[in-house]
DSSP file (Angstrom, degrees, kcal/mol; ACC not computed):
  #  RESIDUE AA STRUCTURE BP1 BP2  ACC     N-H-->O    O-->H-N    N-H-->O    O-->H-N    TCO  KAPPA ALPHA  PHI   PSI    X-CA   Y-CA   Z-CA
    1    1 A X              0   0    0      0, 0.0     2,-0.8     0, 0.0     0, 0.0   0.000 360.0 360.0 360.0 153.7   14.4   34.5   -1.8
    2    2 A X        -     0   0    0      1,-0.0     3,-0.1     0, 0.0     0, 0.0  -0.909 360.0-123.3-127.6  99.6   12.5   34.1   -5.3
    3    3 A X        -     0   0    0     -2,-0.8     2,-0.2     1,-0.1     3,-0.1  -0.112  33.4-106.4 -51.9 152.5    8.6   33.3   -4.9
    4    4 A X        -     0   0    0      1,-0.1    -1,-0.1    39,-0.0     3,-0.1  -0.730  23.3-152.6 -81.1 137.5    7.8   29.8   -6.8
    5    5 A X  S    S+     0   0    0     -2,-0.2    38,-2.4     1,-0.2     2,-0.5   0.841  81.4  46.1 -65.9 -52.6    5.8   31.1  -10.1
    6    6 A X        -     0   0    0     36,-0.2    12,-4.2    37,-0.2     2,-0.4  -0.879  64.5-167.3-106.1 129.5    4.0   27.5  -10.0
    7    7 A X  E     -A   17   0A   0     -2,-0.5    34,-1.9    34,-0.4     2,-0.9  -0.971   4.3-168.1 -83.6 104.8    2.3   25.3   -7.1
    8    8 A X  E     -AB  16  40A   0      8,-3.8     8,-1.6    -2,-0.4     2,-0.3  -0.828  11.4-177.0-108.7 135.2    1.5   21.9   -7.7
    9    9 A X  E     -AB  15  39A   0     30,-2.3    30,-2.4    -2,-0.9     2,-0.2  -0.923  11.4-158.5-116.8 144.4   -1.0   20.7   -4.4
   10   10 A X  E >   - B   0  38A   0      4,-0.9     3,-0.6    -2,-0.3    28,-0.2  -0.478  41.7 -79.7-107.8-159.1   -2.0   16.8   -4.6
   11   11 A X  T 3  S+     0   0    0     26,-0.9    27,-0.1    -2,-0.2    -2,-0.0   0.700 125.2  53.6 -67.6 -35.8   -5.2   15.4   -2.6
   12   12 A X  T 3  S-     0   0    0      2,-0.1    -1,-0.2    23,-0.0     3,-0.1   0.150 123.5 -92.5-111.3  28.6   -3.5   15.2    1.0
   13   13 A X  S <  S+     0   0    0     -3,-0.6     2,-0.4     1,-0.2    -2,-0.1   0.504  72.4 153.6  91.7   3.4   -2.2   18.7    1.2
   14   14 A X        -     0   0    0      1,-0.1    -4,-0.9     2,-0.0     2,-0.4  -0.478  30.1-157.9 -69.5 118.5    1.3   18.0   -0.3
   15   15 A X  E     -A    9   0A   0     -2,-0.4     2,-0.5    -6,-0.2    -6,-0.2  -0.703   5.6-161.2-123.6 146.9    2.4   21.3   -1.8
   16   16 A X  E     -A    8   0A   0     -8,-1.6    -8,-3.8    -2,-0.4     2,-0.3  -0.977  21.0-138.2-134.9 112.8    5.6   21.1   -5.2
   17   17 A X  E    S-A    7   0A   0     -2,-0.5   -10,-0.3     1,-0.2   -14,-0.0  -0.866  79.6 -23.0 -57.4 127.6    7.2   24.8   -5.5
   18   18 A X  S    S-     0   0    0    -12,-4.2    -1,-0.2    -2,-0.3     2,-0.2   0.851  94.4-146.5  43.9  76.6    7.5   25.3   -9.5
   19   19 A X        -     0   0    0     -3,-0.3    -1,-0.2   -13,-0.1    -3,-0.0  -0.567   4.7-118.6 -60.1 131.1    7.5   21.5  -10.1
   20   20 A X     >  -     0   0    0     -2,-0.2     4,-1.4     1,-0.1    -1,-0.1   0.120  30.8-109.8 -23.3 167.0    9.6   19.9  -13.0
   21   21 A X  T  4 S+     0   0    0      2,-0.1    -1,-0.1     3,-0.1    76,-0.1  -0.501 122.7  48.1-102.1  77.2    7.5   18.1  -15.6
   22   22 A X  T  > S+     0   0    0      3,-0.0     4,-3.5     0, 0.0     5,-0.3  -0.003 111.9  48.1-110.9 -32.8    8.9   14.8  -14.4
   23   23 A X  H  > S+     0   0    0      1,-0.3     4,-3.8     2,-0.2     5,-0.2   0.992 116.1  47.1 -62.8 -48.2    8.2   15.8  -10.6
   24   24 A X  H  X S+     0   0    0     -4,-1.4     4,-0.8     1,-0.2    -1,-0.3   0.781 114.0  49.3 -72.0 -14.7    4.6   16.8  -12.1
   25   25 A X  H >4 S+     0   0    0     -3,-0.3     3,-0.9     2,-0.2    -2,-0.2   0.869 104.8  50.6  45.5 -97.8    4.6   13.5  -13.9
   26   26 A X  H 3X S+     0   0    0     -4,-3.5     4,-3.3     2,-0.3     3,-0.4   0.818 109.9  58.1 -66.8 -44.4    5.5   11.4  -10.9
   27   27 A X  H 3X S+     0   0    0     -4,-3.8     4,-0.6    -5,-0.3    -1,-0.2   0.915 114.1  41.2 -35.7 -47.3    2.0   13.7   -9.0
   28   28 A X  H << S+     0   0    0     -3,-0.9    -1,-0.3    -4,-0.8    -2,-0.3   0.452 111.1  51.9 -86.0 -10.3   -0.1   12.3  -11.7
   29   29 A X  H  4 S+     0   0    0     -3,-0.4    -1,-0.2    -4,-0.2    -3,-0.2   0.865 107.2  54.7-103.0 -37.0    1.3    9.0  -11.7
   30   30 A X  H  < S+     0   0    0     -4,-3.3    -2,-0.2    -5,-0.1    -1,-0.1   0.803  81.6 117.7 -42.2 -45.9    0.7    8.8   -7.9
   31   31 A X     <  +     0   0    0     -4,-0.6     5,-0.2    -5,-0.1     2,-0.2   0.218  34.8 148.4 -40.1 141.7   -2.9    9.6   -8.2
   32   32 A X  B >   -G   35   0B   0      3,-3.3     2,-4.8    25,-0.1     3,-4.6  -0.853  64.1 -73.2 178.5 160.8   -5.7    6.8   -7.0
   33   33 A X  T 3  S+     0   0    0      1,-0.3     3,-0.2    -2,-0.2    -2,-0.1   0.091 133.7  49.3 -57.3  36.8   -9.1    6.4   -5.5
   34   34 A X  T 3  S+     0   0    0     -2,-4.8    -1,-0.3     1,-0.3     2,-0.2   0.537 123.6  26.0-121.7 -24.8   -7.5    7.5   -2.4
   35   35 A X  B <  S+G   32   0B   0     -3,-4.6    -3,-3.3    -5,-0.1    -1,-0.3  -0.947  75.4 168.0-132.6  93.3   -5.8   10.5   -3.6
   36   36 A X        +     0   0    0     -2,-0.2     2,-0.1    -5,-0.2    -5,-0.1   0.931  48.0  46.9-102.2 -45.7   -7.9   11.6   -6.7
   37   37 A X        -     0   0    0     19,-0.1   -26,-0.9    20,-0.1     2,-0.3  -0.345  43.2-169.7-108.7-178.4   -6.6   15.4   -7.8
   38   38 A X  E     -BC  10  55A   0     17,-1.9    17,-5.8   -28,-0.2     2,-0.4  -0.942  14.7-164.0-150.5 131.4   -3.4   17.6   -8.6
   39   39 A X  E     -BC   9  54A   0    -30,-2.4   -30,-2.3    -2,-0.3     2,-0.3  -0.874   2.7-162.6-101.7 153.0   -3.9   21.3   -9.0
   40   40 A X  E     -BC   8  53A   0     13,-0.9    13,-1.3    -2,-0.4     2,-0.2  -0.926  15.7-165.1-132.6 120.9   -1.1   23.4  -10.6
   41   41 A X  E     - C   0  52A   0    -34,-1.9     2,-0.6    -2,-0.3   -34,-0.4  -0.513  20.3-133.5 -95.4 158.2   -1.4   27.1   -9.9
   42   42 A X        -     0   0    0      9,-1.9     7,-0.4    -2,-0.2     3,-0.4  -0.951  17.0-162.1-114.0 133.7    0.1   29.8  -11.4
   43   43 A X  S    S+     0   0    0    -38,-2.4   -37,-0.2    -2,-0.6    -1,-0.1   0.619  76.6  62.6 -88.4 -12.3    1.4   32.2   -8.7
   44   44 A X  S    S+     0   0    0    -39,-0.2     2,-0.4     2,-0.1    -1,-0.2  -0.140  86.6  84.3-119.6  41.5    1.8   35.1  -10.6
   45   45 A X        -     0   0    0     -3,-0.4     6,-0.4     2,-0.2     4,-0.3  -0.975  69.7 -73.1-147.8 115.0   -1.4   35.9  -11.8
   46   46 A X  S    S+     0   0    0     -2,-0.4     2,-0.1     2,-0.1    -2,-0.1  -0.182  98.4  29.4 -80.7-178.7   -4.5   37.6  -10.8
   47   47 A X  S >> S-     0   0    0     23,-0.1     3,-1.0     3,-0.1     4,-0.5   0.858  98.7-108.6 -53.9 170.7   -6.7   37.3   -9.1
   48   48 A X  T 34 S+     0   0    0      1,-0.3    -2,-0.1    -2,-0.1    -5,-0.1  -0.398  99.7   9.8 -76.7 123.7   -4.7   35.3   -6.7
   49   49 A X  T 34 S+     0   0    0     -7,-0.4    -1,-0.3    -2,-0.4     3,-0.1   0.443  98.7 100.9  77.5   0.2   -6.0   31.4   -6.9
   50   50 A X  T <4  +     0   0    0     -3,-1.0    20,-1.3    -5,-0.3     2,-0.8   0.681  67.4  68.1 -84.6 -15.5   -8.3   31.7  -10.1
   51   51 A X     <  +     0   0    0     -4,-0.5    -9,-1.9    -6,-0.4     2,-0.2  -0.720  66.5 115.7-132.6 122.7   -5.8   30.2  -12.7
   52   52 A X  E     -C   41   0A   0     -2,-0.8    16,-2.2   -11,-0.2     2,-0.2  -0.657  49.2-128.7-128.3 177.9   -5.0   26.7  -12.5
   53   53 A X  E     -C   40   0A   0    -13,-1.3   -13,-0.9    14,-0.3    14,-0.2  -0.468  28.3-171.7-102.9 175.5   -5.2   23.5  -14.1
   54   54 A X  E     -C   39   0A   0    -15,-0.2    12,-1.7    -2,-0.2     2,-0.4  -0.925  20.1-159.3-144.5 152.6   -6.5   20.5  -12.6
   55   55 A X  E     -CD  38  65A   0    -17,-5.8   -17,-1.9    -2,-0.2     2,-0.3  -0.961   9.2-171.1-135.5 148.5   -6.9   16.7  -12.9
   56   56 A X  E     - D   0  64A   0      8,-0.7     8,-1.3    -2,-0.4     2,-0.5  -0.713  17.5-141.7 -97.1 152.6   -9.5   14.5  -11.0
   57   57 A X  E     - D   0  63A   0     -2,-0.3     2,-0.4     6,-0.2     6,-0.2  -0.961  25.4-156.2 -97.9 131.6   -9.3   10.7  -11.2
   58   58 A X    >   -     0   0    0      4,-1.8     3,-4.7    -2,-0.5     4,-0.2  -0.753  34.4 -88.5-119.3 174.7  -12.7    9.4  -11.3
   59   59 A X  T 3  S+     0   0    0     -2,-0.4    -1,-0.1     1,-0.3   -26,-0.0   0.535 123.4  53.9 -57.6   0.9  -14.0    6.1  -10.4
   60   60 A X  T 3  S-     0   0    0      2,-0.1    -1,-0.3     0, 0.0    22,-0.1   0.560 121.1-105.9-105.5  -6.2  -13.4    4.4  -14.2
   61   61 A X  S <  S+     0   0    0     -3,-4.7    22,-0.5     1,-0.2    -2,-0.2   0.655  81.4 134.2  88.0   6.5   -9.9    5.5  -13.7
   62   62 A X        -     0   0    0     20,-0.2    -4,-1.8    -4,-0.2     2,-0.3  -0.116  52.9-118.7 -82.7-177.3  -10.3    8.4  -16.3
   63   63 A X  E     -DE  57  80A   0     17,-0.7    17,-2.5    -6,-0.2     2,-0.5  -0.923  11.1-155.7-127.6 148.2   -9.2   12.1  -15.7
   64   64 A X  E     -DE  56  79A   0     -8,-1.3    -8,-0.7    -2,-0.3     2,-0.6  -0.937  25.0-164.1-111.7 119.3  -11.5   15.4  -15.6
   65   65 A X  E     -DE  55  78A   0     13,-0.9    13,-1.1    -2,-0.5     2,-0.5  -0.710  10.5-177.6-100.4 121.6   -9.2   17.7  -16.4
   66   66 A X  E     - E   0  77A   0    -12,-1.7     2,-0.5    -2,-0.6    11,-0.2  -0.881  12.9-169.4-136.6 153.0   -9.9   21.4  -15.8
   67   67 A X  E     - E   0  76A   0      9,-1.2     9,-1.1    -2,-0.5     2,-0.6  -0.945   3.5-167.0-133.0 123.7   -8.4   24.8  -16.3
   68   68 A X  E     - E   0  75A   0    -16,-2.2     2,-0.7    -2,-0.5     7,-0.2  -0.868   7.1-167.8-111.0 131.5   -9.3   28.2  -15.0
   69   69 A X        -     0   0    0      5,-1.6     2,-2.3    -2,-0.6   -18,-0.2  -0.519  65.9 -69.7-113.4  71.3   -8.1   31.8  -16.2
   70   70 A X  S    S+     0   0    0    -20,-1.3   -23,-0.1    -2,-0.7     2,-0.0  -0.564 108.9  54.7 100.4 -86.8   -9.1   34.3  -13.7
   71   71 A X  S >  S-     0   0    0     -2,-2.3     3,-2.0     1,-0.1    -2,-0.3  -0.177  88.0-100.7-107.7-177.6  -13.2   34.5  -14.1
   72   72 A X  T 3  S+     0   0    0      1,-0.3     3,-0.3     2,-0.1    43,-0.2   0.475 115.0  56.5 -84.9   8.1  -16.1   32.1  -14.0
   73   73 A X  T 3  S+     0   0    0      1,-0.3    -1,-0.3    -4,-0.1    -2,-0.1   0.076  98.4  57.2-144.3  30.7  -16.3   32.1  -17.9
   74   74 A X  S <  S+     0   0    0     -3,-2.0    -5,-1.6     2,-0.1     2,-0.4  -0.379  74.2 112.7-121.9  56.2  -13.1   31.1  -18.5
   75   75 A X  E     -E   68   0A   0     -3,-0.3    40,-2.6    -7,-0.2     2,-0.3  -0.997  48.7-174.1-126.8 122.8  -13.2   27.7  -16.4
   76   76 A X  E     -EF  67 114A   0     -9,-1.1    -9,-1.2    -2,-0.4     2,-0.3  -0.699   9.5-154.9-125.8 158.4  -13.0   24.9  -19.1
   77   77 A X  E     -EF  66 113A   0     36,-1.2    36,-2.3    -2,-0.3     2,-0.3  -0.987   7.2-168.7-135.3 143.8  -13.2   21.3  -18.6
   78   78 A X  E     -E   65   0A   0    -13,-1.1   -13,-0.9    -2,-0.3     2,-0.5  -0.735  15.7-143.9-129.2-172.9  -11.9   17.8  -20.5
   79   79 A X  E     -E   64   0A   0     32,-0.3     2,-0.5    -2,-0.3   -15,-0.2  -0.968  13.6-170.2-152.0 120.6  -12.6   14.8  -20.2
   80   80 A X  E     -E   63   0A   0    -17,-2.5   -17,-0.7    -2,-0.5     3,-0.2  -0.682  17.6-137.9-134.2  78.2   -9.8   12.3  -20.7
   81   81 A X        -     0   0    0     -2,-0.5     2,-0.1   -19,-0.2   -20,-0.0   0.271  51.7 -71.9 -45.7 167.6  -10.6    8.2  -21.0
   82   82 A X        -     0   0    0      1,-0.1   -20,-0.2   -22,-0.1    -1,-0.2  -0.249  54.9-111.0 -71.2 127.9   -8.1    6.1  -19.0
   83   83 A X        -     0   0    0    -22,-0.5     2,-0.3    -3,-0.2    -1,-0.1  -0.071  23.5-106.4 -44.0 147.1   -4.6    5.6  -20.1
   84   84 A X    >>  -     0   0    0      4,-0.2     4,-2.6     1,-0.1     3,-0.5  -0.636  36.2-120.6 -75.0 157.4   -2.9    2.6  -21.4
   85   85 A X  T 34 S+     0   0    0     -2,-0.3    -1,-0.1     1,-0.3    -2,-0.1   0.903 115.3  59.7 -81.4 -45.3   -0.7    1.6  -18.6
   86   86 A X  T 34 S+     0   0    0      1,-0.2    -1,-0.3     2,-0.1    -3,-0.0   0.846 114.6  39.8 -45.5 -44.9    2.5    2.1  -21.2
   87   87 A X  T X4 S+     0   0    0     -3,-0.5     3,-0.8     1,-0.1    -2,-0.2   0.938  82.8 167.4 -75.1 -61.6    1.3    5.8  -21.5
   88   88 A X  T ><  -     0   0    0     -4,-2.6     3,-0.7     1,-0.2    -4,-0.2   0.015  59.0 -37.0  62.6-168.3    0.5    6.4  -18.4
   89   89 A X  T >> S+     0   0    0      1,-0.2     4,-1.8   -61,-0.1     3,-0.8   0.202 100.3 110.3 -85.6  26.6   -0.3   10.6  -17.3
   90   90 A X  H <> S+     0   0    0     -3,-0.8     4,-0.7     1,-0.2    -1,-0.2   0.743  73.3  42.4 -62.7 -14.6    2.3   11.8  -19.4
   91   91 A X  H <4 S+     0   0    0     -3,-0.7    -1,-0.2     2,-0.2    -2,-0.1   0.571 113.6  52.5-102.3   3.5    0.2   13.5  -22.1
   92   92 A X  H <> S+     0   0    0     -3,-0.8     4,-2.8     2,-0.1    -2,-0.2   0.591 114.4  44.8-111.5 -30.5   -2.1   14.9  -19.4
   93   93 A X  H  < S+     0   0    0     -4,-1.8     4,-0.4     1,-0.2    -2,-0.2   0.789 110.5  55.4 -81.2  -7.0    1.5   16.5  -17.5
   94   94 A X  T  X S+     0   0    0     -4,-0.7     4,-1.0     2,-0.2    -1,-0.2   0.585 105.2  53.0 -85.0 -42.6    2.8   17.7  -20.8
   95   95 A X  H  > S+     0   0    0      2,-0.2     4,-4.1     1,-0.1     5,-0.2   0.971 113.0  41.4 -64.5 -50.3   -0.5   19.6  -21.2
   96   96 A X  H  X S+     0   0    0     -4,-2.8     4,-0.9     1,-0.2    -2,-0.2   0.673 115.7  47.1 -76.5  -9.4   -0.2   21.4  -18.0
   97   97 A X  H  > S+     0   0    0     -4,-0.4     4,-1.4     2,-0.1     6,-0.3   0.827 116.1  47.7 -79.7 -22.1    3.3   22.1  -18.1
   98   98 A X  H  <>S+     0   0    0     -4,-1.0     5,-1.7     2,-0.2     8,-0.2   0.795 110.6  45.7-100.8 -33.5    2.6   23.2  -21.3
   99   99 A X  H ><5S+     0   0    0     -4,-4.1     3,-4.8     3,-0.1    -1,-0.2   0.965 116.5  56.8 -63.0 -49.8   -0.8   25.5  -20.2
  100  100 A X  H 3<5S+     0   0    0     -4,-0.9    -2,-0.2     1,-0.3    -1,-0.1   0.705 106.3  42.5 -46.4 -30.8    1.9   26.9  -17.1
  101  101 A X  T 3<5S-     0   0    0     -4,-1.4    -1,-0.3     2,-0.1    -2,-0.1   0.120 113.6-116.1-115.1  10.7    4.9   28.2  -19.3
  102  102 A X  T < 5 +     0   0    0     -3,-4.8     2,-0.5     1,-0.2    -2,-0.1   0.744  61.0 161.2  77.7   6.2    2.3   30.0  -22.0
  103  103 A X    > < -     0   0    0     -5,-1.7     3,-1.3    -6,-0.3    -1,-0.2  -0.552  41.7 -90.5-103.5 164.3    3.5   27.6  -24.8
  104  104 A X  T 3  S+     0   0    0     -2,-0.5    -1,-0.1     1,-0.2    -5,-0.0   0.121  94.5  19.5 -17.2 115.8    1.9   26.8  -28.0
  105  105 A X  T 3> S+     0   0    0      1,-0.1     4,-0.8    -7,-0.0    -1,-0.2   0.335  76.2 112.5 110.8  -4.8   -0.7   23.8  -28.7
  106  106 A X  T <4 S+     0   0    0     -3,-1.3    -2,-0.1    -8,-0.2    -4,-0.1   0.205  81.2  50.6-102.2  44.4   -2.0   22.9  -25.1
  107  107 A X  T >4 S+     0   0    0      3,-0.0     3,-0.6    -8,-0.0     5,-0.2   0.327 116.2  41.2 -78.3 -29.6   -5.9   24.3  -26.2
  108  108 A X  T 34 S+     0   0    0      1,-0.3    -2,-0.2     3,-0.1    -4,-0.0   0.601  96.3  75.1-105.4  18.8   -5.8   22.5  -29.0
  109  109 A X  T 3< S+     0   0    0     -4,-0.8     2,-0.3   -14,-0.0    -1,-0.3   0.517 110.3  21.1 -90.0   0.1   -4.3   19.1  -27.5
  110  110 A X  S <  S-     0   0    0     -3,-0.6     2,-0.5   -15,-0.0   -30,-0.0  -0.774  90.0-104.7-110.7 176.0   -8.0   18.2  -25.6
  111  111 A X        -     0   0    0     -2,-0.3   -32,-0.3   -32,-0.2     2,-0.2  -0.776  38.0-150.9-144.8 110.4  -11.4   19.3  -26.3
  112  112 A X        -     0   0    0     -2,-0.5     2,-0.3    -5,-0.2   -34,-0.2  -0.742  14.3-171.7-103.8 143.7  -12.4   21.7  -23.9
  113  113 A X  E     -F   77   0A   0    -36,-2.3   -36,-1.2     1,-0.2     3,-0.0  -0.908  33.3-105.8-118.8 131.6  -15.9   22.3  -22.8
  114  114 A X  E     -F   76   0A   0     -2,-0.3     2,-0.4   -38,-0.2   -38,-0.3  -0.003  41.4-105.2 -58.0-173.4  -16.9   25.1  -20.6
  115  115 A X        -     0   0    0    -40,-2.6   -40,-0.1   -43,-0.2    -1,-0.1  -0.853  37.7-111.2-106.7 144.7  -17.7   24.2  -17.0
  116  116 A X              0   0    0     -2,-0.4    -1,-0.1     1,-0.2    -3,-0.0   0.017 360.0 360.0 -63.0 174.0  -21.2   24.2  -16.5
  117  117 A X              0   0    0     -3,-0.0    -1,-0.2   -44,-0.0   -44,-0.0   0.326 360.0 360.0-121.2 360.0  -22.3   27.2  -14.0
């Protein structure tokens, strides 16, 4: 059997082996003040649970969007005003598929801040 490289967990314990991005998509699209985040881990990377993305929904309906690589000073944060309903959390699942698989352009597609300590 072939360990999942990627884990996407929503708000109520709901666990995605190596999610699509539609399936991660459809995570984000789900999201609401009832169900607020999605993590997506990378599984094949130490230390074990220090790099992820993440997105929060906050109360205006905006995203905080966050990413960690490993130590406490690489943990980044964005800040993402609320979608147009057409748009919807495609550009925010297109980033994190995009951090997961190492390709090009998803640092400079937000402006990330570090997270305060």
């Amino acid at each position: 059997m072939v360990k999942p490289v990627l884990r996407a967990i929503e708000d109520d314990g709901r666990a995605v082996d190596d999610p699509t991005e539609d399936a991660l998509h459809d995570l984000l699209a789900d999201m609401n003040l009832r169900h607020r985040f999605v993590i997506l881990s990378r599984l094949d990377l130490e230390p074990v649970d220090q790099h992820y993305m993440q997105v929060y929904l906050n109360d205006d309906m905006s995203y905080q969007v966050e990413y960690r690589e490993g130590s406490a000073d690489k943990h980044f944060q964005a800040h993402v005003p609320r979608p147009h309903e057409i748009i919807g959390p495609e550009p925010i699942a297109k980033v994190m598929m995009d951090w997961a698989h190492d390709r090009q352009g998803w640092r400079e597609a937000m402006a990330w801040l570090p997270m305060p300590c």
